[in-house]
Structures are given as structure tokens and as C-alpha cells.
DRENBA-597872 format. One record per residue (C-alpha): x, z, y; residue in one letter. Coordinates in Angstrom, 2 decimals, m for minus. Example, Ala and Ser with C-alpha at 12.3 -4.5 7.8 and 13.67 -1.06 7.14 Angstrom:
<nodes>
<node u="12.30" w="7.80" v="m4.50" type="a"/>
<node u="13.67" w="7.14" v="m1.06" type="s"/>
</nodes>
This chain:
<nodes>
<node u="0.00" w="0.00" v="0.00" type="x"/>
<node u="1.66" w="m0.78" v="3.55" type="x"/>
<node u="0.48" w="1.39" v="6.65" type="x"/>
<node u="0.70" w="0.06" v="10.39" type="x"/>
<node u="0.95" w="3.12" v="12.44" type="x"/>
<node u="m0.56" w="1.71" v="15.78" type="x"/>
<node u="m0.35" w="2.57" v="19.34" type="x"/>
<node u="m1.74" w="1.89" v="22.45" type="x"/>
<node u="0.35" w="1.30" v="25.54" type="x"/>
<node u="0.69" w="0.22" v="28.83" type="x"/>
<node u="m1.76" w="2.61" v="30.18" type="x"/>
<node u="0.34" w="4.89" v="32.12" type="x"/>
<node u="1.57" w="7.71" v="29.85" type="x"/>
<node u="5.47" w="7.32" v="30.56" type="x"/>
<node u="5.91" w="7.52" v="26.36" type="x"/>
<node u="5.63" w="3.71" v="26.05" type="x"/>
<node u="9.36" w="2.84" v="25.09" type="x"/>
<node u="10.10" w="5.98" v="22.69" type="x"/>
<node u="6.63" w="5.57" v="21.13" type="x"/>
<node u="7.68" w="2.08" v="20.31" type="x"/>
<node u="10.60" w="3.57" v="17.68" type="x"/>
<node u="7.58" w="5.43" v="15.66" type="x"/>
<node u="5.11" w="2.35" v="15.37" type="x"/>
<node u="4.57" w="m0.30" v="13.56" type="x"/>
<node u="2.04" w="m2.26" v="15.44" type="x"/>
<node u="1.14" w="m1.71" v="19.49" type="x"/>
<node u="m1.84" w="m2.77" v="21.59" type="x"/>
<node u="m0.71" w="m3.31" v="24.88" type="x"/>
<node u="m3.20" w="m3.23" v="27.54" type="x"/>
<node u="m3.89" w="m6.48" v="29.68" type="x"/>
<node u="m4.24" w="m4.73" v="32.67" type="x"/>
<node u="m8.29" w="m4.34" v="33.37" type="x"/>
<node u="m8.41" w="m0.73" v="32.18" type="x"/>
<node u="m5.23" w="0.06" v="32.60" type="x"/>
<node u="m1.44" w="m0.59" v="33.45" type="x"/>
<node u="m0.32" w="m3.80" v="35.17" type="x"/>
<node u="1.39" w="m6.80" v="35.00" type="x"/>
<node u="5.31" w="m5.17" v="34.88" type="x"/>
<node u="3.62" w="m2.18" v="33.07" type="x"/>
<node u="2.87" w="m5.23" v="30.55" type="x"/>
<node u="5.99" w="m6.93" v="30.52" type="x"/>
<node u="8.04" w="m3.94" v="30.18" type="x"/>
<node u="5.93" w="m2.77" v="26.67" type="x"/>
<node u="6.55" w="m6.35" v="25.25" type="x"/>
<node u="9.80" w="m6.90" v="25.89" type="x"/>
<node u="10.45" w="m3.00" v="24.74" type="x"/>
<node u="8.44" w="m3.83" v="21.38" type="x"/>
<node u="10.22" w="m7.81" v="21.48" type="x"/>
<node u="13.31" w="m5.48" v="21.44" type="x"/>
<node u="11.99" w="m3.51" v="18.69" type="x"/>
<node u="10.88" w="m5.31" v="16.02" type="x"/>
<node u="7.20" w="m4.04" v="16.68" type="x"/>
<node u="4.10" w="m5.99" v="16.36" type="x"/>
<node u="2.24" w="m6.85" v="19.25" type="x"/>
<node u="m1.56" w="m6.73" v="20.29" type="x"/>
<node u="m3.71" w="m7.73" v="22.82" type="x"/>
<node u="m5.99" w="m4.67" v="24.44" type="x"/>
<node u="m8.61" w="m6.77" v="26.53" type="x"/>
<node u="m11.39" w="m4.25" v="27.92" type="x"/>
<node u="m13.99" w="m4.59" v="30.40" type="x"/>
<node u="m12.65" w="m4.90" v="34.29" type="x"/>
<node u="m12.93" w="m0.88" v="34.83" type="x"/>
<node u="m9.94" w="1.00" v="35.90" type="x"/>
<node u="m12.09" w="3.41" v="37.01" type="x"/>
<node u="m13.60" w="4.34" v="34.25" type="x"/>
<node u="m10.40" w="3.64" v="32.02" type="x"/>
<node u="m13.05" w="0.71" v="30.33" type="x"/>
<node u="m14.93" w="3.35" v="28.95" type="x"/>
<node u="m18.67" w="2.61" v="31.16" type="x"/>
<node u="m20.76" w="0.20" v="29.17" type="x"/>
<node u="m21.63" w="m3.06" v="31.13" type="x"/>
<node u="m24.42" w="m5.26" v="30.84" type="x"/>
<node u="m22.65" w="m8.26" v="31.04" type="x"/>
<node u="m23.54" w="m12.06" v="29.50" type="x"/>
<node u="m21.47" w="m13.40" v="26.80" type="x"/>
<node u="m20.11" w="m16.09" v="28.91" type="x"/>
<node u="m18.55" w="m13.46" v="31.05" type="x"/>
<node u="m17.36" w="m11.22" v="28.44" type="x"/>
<node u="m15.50" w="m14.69" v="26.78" type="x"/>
<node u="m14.29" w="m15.03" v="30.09" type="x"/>
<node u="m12.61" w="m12.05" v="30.79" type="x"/>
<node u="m11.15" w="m11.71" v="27.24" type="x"/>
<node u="m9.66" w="m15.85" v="27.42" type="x"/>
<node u="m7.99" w="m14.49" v="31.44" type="x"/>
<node u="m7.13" w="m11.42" v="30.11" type="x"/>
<node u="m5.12" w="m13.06" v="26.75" type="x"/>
<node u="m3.57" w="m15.55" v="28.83" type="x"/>
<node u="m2.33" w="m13.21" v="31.15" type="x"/>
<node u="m0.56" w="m11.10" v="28.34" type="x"/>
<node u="0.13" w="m14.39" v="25.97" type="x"/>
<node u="2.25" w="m16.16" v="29.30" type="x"/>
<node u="4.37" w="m12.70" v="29.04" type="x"/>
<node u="4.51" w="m12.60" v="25.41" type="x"/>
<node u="5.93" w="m16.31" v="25.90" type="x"/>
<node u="8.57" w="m15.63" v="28.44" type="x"/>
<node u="9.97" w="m12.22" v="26.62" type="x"/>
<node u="9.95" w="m14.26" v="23.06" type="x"/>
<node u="7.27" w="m12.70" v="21.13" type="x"/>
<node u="3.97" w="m13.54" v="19.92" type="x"/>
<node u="0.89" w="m11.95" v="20.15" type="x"/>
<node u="0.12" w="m10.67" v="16.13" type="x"/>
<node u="m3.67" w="m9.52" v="16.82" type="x"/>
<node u="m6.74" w="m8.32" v="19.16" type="x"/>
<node u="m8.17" w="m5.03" v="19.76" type="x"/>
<node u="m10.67" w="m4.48" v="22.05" type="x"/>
<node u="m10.42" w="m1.49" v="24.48" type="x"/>
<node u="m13.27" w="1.48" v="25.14" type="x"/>
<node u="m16.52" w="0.15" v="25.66" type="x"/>
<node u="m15.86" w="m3.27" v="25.16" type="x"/>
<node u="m14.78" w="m2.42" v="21.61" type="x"/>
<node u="m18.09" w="m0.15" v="21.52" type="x"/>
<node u="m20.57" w="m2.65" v="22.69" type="x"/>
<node u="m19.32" w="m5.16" v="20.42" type="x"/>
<node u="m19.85" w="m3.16" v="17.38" type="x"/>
<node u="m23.35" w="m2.86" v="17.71" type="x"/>
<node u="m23.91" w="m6.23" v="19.31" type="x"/>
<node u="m23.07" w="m9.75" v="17.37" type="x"/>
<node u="m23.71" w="m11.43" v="20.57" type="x"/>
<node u="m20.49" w="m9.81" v="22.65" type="x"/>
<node u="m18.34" w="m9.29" v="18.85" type="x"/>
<node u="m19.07" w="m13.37" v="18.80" type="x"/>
<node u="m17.96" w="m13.87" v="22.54" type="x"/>
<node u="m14.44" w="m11.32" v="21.76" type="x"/>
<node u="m14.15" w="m13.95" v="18.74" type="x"/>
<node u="m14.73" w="m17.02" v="20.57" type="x"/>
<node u="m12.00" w="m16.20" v="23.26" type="x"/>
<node u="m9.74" w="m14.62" v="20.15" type="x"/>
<node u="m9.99" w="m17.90" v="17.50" type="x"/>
<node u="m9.14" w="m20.80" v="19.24" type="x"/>
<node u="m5.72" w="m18.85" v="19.85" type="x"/>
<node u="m5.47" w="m18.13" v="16.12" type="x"/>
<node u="m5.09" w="m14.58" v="16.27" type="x"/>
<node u="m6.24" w="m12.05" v="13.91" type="x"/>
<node u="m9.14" w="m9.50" v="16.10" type="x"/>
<node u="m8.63" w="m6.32" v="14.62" type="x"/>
<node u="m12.04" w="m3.56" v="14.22" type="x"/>
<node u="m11.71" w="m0.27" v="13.32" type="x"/>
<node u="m14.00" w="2.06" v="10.69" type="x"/>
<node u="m16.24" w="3.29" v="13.70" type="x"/>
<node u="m19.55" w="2.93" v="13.92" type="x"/>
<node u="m18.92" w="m1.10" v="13.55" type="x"/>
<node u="m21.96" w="m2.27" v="11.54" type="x"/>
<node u="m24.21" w="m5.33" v="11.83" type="x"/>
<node u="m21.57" w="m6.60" v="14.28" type="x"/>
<node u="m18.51" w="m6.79" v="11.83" type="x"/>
<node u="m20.53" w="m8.73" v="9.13" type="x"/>
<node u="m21.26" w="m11.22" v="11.80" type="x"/>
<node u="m17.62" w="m11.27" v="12.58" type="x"/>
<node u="m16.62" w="m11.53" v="9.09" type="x"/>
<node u="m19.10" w="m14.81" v="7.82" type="x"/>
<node u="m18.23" w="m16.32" v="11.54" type="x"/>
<node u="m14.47" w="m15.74" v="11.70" type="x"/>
<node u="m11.48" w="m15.96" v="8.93" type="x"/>
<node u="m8.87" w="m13.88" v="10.35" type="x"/>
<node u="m10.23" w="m10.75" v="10.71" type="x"/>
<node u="m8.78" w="m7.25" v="9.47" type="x"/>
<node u="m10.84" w="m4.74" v="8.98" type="x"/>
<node u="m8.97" w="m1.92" v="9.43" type="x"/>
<node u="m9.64" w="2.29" v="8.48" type="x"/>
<node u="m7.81" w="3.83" v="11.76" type="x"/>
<node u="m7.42" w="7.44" v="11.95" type="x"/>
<node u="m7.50" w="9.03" v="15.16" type="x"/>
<node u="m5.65" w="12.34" v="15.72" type="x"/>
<node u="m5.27" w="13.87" v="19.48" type="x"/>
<node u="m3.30" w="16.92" v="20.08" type="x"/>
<node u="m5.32" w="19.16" v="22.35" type="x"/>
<node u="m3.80" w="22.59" v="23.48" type="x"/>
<node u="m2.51" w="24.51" v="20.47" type="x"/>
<node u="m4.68" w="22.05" v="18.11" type="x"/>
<node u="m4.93" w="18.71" v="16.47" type="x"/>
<node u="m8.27" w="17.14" v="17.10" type="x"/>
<node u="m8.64" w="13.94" v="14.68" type="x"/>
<node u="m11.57" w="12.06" v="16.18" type="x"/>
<node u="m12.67" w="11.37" v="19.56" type="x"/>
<node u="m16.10" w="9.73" v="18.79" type="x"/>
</nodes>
């Protein structure tokens, strides 16, 4: 059995590079939720440097809410900002000589797509034509991930644990 230990970065914790020699896999954010454009470029060239593979974070445009507010927003906006927000990350990826390995959706965009086909289909649509693989998680993913699976070929479904330190205690699931 192989594990990929997973992390996201970019998102302003300072850890970025020394989490990098602990992971296998990182989702970098694309700069809607979170981080920037250097804040981006410095996490792939870190994990270029590294060996580490790399993934796209798209979320909703909400760096107030670190993408975590739900939006009402039609699929051809959603494809939209996912398609900007991978070329913005897959131009860097370019330049620092790395590829981007797979997609995970951020906060609520991840969320919303889980119990919607509709905005899993428009995440996909943005995702396939760039042939990458669109990674889901265990949570609460449902009706939306069969969709994604009879609609889509490159999709890992993945079981992803979820442990926060908190004060004195490990906390292992934030939903």
C-alpha cells in the first residue's frame, strides 16, 4: 500500500518550505483564498526542489472568508474561475519546471461540489481538458462523486485523514 501524506500551502503559515521535507504530495493555493502570486511561486519551486508532488488548490474568490462562505454562483462562473485560477498556477509550474500532478478544491468550493453534480461537473470541465487527475476526499462527497466518476477517468478517490493540533490536544476532524 503507498500513502501520500498531503499538505496544503501557500496560505500564509510561514511552515511552507520545511513542511515540504515531510510530504509527499502538496496543494498549493492559487491565490483566491489565500497566498499570492510569489507566495505561489516560492511553494513550487520549493516542492520542484523537492521532489514533491504538486496540486492545484482553486477555491472560490474569498480571502475574506479564507473560501470557506458558500456562493451561489452558475457553473459557467465556477468553470471560469477554476480554468484562471489553473492557468495562473500551471504558467508558474511551467517556468519553475514542474507539472501540476492533480486538483483539489479548497473550502466551500470543495463543499458545494460534493453535494452538487452541477459545480463537481464545472471543477471537472476546467480540470480535464488539462489532463489532470481532481482529487475528492471521504467527506460527505456523495451523489456528486458518482457523477464525477461515470463523467471523468482520472479521478482518485482518496480516504484523507484530518488531524489538527489544538492546545494540549490532537483534534482529527474539522467537519
Amino acid at each position: 500500500m503507498e500513502i501520500d501524506l498531503n499538505t496544503d500551502l501557500g496560505e500564509g503559515c510561514g511552515t511552507d518550505e520545511a513542511l515540504l521535507d515531510l510530504v509527499s504530495s502538496a496543494n498549493i493555493a492559487c491565490g483566491w483564498h489565500a497566498g499570492s502570486a510569489t507566495a505561489m511561486r516560492e511553494c513550487v519551486r520549493w516542492a520542484v526542489e523537492k521532489g514533491v508532488a504538486i496540486g492545484a488548490h482553486p477555491s472560490f474568490n474569498d480571502p475574506e472568508n479564507f473560501g470557506r462562505k458558500e456562493m451561489d454562483l452558475p457553473p459557467e462562473e465556477i468553470y471560469a474561475g477554476v480554468l484562471y485560477q489553473l492557468g495562473a498556477q500551471a504558467a508558474i509550474v511551467q517556468a519553475e519546471g514542474g507539472r501540476i500532478a492533480h486538483v483539489k478544491p479548497h473550502g466551500a468550493l470543495y463543499n458545494q461540489a460534493a453535494k452538487s453534480a452541477e459545480i463537481a461537473d464545472a471543477i471537472c470541465s476546467a480540470v480535464l481538458p488539462q489532463m489532470l487527475g481532481l482529487v475528492f476526499s471521504d467527506a460527505g462527497v456523495g451523489k456528486a462523486v458518482a457523477h464525477v466518476k461515470t463523467a471523468y477517468v482520472n479521478m482518485d478517490y482518496r480516504l484523507v485523514a484530518v488531524a489538527v493540533y489544538v492546545i494540549g490536544a490532537w483534534r482529527f476532524s474539522r467537519w
